[in-house]
PyMOL Python script that loads the backbone (N, CA, C, O; Angstrom):
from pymol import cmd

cmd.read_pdbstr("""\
ATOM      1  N   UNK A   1     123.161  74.132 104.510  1.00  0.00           N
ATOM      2  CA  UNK A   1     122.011  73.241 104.531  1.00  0.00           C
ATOM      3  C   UNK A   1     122.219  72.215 105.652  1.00  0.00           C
ATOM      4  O   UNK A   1     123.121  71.378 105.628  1.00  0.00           O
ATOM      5  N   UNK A   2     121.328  72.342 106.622  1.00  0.00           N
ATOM      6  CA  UNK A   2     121.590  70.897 107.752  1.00  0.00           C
ATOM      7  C   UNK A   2     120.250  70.351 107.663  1.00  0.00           C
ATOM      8  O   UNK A   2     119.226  70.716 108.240  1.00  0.00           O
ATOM      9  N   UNK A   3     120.442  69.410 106.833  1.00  0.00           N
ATOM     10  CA  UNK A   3     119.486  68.188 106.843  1.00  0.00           C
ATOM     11  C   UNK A   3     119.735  66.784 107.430  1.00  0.00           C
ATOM     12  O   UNK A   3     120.786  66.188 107.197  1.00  0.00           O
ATOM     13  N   UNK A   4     118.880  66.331 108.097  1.00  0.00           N
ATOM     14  CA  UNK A   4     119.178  65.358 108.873  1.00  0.00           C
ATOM     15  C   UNK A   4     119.608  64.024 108.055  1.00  0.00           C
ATOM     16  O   UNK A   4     119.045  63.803 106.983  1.00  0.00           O
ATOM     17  N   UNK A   5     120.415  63.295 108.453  1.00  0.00           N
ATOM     18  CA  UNK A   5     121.340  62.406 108.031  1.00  0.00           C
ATOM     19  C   UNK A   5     120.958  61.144 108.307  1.00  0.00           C
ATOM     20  O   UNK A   5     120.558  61.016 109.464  1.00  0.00           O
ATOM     21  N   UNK A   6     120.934  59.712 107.345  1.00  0.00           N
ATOM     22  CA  UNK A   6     120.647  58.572 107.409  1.00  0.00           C
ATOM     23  C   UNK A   6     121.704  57.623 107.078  1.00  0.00           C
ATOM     24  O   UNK A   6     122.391  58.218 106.248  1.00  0.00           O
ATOM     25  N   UNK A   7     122.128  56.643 107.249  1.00  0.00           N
ATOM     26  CA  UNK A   7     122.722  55.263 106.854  1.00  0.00           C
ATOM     27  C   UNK A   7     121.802  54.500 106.174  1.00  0.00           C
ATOM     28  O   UNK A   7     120.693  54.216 106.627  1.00  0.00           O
ATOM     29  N   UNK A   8     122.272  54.120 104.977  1.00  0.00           N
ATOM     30  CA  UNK A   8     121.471  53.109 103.967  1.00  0.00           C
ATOM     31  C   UNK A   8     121.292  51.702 104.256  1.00  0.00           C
ATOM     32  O   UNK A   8     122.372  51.133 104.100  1.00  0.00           O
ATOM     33  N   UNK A   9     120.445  50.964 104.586  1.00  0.00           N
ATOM     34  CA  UNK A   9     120.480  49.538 105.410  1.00  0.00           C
ATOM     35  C   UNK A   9     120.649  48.853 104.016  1.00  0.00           C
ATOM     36  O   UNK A   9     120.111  47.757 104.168  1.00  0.00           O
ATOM     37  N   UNK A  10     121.071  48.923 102.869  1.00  0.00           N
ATOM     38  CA  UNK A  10     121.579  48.310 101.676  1.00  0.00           C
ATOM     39  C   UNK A  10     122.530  48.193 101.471  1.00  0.00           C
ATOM     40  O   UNK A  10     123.073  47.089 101.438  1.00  0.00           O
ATOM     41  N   UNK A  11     123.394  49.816 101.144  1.00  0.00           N
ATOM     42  CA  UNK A  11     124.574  50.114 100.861  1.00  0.00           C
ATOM     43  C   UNK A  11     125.588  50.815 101.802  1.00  0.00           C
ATOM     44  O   UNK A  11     126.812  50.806 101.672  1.00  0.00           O
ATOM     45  N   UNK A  12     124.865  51.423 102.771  1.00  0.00           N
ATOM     46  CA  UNK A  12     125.414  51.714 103.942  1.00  0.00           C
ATOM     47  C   UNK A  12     126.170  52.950 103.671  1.00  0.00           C
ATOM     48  O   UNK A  12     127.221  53.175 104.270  1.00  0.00           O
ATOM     49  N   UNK A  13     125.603  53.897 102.652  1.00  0.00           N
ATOM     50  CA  UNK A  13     126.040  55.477 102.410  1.00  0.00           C
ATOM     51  C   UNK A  13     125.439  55.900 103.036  1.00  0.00           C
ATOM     52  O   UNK A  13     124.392  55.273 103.197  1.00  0.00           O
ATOM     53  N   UNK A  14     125.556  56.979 103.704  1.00  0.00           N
ATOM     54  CA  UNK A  14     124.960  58.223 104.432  1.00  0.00           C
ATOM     55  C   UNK A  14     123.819  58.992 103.309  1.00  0.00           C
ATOM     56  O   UNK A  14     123.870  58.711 102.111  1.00  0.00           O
ATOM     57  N   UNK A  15     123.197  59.599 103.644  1.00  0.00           N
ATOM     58  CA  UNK A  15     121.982  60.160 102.796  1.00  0.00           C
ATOM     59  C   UNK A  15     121.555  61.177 103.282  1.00  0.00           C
ATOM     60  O   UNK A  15     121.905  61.458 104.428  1.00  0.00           O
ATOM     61  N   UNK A  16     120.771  61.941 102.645  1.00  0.00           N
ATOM     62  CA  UNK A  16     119.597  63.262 103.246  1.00  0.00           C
ATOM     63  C   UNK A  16     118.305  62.503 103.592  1.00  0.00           C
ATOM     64  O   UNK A  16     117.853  61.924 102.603  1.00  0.00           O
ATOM     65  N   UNK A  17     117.652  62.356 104.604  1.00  0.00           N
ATOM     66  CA  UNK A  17     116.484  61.754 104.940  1.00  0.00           C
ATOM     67  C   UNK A  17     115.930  61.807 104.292  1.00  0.00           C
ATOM     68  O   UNK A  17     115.753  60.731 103.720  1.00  0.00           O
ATOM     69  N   UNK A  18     115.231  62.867 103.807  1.00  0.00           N
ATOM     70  CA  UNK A  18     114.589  63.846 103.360  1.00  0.00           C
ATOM     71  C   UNK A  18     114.552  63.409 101.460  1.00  0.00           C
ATOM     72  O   UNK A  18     113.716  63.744 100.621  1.00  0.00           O
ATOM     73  N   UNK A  19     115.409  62.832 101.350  1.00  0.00           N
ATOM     74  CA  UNK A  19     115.562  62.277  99.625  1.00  0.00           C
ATOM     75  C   UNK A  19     115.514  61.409  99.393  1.00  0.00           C
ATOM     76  O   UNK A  19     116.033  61.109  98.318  1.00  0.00           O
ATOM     77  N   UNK A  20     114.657  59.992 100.461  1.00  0.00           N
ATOM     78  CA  UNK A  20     114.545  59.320  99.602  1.00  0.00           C
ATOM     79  C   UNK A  20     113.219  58.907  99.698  1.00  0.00           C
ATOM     80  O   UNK A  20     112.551  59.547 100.510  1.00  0.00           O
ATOM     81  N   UNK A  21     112.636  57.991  99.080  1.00  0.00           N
ATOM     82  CA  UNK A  21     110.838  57.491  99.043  1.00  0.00           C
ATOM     83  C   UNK A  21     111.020  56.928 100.030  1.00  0.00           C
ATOM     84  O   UNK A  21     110.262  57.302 100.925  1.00  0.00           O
ATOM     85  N   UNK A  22     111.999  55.834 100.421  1.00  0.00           N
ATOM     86  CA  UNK A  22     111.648  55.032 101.616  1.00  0.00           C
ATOM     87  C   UNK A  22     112.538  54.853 102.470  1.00  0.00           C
ATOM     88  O   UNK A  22     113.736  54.667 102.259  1.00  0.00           O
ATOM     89  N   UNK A  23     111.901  54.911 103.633  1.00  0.00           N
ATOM     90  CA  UNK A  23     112.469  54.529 104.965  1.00  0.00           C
ATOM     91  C   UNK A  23     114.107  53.440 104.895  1.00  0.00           C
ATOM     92  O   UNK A  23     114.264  52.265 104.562  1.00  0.00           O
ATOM     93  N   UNK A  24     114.835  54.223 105.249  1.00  0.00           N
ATOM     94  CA  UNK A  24     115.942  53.254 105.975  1.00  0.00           C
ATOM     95  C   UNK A  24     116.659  53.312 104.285  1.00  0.00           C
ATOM     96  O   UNK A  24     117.629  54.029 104.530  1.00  0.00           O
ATOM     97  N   UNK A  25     116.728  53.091 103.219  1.00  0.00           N
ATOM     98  CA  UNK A  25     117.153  53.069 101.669  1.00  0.00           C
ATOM     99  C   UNK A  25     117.978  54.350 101.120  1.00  0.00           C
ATOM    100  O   UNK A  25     117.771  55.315 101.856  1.00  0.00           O
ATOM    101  N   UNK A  26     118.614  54.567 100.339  1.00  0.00           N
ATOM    102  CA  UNK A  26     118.950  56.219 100.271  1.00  0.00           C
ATOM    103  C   UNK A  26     118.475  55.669  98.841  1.00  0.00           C
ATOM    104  O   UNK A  26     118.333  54.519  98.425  1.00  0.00           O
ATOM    105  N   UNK A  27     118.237  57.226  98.100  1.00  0.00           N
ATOM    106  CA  UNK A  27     117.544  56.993  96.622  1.00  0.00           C
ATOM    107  C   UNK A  27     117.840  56.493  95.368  1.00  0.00           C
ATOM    108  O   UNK A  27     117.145  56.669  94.368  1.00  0.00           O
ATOM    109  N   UNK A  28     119.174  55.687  95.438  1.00  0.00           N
ATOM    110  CA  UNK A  28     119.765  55.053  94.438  1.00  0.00           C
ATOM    111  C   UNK A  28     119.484  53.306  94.573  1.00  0.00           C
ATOM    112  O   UNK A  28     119.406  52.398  93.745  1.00  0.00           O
ATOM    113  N   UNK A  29     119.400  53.367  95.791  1.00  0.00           N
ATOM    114  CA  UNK A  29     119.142  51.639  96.512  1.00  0.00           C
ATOM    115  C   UNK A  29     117.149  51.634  96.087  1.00  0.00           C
ATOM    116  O   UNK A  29     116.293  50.831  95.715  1.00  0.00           O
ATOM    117  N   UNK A  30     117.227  52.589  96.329  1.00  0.00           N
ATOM    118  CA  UNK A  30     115.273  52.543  96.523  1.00  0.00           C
ATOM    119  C   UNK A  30     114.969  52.521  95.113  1.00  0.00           C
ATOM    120  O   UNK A  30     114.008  51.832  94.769  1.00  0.00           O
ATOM    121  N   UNK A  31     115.760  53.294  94.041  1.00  0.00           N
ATOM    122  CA  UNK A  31     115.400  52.895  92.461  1.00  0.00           C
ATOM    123  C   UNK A  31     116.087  51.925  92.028  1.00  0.00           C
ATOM    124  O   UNK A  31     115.675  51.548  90.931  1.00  0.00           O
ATOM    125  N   UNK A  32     117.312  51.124  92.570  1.00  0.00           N
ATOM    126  CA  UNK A  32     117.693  49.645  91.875  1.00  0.00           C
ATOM    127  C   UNK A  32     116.876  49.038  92.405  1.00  0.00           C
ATOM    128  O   UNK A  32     116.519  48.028  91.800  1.00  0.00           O
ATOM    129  N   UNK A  33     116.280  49.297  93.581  1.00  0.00           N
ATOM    130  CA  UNK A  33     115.629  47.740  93.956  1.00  0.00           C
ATOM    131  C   UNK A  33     113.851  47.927  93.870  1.00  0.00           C
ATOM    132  O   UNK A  33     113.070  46.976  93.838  1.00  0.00           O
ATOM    133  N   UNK A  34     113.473  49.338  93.844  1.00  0.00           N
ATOM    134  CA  UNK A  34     112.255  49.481  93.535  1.00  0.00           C
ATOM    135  C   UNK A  34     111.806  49.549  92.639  1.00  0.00           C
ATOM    136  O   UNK A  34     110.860  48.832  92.314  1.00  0.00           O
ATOM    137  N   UNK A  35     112.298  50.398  91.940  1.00  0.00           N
ATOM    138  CA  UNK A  35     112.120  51.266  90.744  1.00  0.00           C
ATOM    139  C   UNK A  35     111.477  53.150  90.794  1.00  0.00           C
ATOM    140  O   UNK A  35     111.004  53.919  89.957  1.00  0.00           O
ATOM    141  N   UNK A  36     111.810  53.226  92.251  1.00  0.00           N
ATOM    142  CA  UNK A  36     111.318  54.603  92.234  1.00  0.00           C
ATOM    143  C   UNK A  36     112.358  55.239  91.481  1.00  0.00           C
ATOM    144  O   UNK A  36     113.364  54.663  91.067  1.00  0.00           O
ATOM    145  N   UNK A  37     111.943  57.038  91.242  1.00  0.00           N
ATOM    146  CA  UNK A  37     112.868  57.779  91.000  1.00  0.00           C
ATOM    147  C   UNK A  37     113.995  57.716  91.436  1.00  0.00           C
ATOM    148  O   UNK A  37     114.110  57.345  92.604  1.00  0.00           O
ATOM    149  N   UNK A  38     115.263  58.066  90.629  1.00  0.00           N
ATOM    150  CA  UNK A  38     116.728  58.372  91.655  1.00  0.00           C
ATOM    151  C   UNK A  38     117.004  59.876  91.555  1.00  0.00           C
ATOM    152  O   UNK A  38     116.555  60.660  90.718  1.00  0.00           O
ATOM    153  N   UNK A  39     117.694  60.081  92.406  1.00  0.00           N
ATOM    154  CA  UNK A  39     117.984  61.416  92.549  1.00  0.00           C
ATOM    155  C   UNK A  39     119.103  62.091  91.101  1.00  0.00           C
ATOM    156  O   UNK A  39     120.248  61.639  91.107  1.00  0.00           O
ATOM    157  N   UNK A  40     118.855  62.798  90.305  1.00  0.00           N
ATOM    158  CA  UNK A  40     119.657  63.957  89.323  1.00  0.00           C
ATOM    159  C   UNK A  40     121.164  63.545  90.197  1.00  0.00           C
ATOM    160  O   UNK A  40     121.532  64.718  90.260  1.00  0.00           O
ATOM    161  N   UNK A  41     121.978  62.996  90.709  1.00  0.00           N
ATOM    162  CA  UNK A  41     123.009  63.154  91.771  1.00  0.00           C
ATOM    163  C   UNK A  41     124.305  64.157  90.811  1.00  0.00           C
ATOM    164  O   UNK A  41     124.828  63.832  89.745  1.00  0.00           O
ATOM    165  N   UNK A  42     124.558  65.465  91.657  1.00  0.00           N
ATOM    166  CA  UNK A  42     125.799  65.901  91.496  1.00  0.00           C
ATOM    167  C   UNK A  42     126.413  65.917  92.365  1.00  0.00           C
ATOM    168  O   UNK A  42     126.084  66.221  93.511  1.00  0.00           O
ATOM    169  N   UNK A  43     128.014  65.398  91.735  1.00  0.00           N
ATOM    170  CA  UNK A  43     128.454  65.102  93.077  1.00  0.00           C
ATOM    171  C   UNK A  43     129.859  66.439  93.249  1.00  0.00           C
ATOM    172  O   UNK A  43     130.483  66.917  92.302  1.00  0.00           O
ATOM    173  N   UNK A  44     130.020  66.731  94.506  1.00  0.00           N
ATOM    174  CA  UNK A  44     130.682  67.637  95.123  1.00  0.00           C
ATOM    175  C   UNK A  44     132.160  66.812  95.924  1.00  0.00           C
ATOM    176  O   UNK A  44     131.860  66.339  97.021  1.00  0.00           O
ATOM    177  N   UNK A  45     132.928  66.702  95.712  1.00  0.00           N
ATOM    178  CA  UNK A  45     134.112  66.175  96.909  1.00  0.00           C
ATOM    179  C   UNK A  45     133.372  64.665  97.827  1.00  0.00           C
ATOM    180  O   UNK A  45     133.265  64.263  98.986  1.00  0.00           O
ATOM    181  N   UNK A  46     133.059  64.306  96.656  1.00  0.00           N
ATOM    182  CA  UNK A  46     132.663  62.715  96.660  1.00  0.00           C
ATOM    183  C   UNK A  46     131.257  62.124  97.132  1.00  0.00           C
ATOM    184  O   UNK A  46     130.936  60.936  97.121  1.00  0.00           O
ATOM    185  N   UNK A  47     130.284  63.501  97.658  1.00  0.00           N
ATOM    186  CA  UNK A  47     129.063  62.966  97.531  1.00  0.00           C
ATOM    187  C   UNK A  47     127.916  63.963  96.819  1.00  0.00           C
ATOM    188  O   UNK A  47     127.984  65.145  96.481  1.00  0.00           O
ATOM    189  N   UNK A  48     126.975  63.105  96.747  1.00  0.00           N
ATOM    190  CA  UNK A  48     125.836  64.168  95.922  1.00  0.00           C
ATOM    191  C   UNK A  48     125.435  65.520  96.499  1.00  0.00           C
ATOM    192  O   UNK A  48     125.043  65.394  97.658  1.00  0.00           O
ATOM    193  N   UNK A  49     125.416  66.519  96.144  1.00  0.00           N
ATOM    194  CA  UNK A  49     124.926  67.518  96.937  1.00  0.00           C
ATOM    195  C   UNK A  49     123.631  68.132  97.231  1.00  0.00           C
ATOM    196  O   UNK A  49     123.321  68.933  98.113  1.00  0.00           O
ATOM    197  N   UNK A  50     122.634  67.338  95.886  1.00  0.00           N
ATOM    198  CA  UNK A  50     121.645  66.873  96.665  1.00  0.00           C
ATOM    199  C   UNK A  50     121.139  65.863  97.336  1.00  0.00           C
ATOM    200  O   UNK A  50     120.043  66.117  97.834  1.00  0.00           O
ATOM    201  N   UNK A  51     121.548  64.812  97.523  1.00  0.00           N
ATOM    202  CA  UNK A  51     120.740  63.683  98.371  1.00  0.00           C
ATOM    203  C   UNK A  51     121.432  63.046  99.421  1.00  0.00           C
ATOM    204  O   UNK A  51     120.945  62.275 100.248  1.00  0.00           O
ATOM    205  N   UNK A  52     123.109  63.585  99.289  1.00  0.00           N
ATOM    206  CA  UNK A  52     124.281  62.822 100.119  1.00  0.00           C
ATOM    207  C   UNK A  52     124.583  62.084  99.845  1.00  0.00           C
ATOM    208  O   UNK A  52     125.684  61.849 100.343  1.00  0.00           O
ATOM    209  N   UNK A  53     124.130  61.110  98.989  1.00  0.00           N
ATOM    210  CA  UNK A  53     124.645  59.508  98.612  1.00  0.00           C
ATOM    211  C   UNK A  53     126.350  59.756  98.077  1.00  0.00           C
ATOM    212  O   UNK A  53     126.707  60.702  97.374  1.00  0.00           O
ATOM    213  N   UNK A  54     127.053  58.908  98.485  1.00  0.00           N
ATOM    214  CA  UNK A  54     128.525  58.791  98.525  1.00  0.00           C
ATOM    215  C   UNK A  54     128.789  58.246  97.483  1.00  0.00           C
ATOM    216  O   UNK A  54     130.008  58.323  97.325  1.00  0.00           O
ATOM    217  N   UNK A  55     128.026  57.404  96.162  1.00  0.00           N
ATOM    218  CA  UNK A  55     128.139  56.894  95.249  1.00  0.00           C
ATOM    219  C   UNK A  55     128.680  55.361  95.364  1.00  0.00           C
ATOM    220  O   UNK A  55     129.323  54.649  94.593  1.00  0.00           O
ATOM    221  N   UNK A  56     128.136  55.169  96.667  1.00  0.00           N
ATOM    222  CA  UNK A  56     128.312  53.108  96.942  1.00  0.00           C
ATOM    223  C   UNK A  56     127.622  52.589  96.621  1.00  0.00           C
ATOM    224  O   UNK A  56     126.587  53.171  96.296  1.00  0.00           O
ATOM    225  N   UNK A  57     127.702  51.269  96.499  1.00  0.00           N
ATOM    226  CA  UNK A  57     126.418  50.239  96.031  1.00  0.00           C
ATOM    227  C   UNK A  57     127.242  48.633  96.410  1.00  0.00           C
ATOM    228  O   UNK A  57     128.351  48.137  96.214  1.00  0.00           O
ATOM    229  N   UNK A  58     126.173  48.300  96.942  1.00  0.00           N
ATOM    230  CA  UNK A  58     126.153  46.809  97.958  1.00  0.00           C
ATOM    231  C   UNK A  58     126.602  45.721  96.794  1.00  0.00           C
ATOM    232  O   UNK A  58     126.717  45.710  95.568  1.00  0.00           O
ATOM    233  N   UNK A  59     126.781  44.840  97.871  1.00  0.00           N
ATOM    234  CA  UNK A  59     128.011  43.620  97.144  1.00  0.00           C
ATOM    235  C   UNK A  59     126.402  43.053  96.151  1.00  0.00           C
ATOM    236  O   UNK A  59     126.443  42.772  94.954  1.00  0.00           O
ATOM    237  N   UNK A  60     125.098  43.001  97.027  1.00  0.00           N
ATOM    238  CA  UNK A  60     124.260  42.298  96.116  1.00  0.00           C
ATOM    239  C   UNK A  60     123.707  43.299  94.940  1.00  0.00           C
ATOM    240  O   UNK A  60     123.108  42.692  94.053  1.00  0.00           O
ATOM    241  N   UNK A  61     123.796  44.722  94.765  1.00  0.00           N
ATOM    242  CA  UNK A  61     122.968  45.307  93.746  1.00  0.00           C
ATOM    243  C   UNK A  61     124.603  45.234  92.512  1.00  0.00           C
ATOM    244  O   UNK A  61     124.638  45.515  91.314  1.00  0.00           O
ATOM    245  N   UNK A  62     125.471  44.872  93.202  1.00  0.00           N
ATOM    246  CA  UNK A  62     126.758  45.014  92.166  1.00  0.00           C
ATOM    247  C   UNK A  62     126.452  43.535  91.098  1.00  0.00           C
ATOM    248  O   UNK A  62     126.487  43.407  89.875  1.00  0.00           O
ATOM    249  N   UNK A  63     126.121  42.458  92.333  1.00  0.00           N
ATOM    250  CA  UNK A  63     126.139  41.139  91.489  1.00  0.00           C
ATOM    251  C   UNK A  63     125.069  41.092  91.024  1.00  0.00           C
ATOM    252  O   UNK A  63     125.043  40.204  90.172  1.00  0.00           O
ATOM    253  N   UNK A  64     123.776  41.779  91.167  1.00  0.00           N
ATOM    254  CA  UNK A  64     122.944  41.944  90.385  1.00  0.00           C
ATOM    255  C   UNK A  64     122.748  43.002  89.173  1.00  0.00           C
ATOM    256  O   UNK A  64     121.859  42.925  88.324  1.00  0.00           O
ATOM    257  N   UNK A  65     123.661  43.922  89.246  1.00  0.00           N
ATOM    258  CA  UNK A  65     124.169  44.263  87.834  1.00  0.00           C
ATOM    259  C   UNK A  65     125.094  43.508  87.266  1.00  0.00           C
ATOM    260  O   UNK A  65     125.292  43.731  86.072  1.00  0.00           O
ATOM    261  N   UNK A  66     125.639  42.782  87.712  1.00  0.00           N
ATOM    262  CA  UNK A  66     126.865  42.427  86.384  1.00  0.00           C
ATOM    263  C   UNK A  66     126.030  41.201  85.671  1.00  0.00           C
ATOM    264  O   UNK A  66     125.894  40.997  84.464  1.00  0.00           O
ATOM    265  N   UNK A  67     125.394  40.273  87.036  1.00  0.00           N
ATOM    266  CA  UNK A  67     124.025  39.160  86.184  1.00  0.00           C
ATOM    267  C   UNK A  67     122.864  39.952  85.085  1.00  0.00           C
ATOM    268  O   UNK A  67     122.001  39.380  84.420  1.00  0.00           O
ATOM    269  N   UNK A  68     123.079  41.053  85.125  1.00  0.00           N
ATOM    270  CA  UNK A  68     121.858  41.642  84.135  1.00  0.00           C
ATOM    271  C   UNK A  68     122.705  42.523  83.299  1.00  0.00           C
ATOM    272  O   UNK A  68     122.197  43.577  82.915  1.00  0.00           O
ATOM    273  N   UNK A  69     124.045  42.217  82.927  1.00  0.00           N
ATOM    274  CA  UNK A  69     124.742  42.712  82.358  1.00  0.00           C
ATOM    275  C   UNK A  69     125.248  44.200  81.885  1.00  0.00           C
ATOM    276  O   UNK A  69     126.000  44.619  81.005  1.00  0.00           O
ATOM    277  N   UNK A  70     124.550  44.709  82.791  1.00  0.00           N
ATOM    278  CA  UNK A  70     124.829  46.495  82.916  1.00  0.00           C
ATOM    279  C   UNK A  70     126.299  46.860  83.564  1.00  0.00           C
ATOM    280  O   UNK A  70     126.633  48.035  83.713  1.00  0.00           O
TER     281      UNK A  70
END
""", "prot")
cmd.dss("prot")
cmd.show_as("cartoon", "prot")
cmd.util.cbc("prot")
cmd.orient("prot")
């Protein structure tokens, strides 16, 4: 599969373009901070194998889970 490849301007994982709703976001950043869908993610040798996400998340969606106690 060669799908073209993005950097997350949130979390700064690599992504499948192609998977997420919005521009520049990969689909885990775009449903904490939107509420769109997230991707089913299985992950393969440390990233999803469908969407690419590496399973990171930014210093602010971290402190905004632990303030909302998740």
């Amino acid at each position: 599969m060669n799908q073209e490849k993005k950097i997350c301007a949130e979390c700064e994982s690599e992504y499948y373009k192609d998977s997420s709703e919005m521009i520049d976001l990969c689909p885990d950043c775009t449903h904490k901070l939107y509420g769109y869908p997230n991707c089913k993610h299985g992950f393969e040798d440390g990233k999803c194998i469908k969407c690419g996400w590496n399973g990171q998340t930014s210093k602010y969606l971290k402190n905004r889970e632990k303030k909302a106690g998740n």
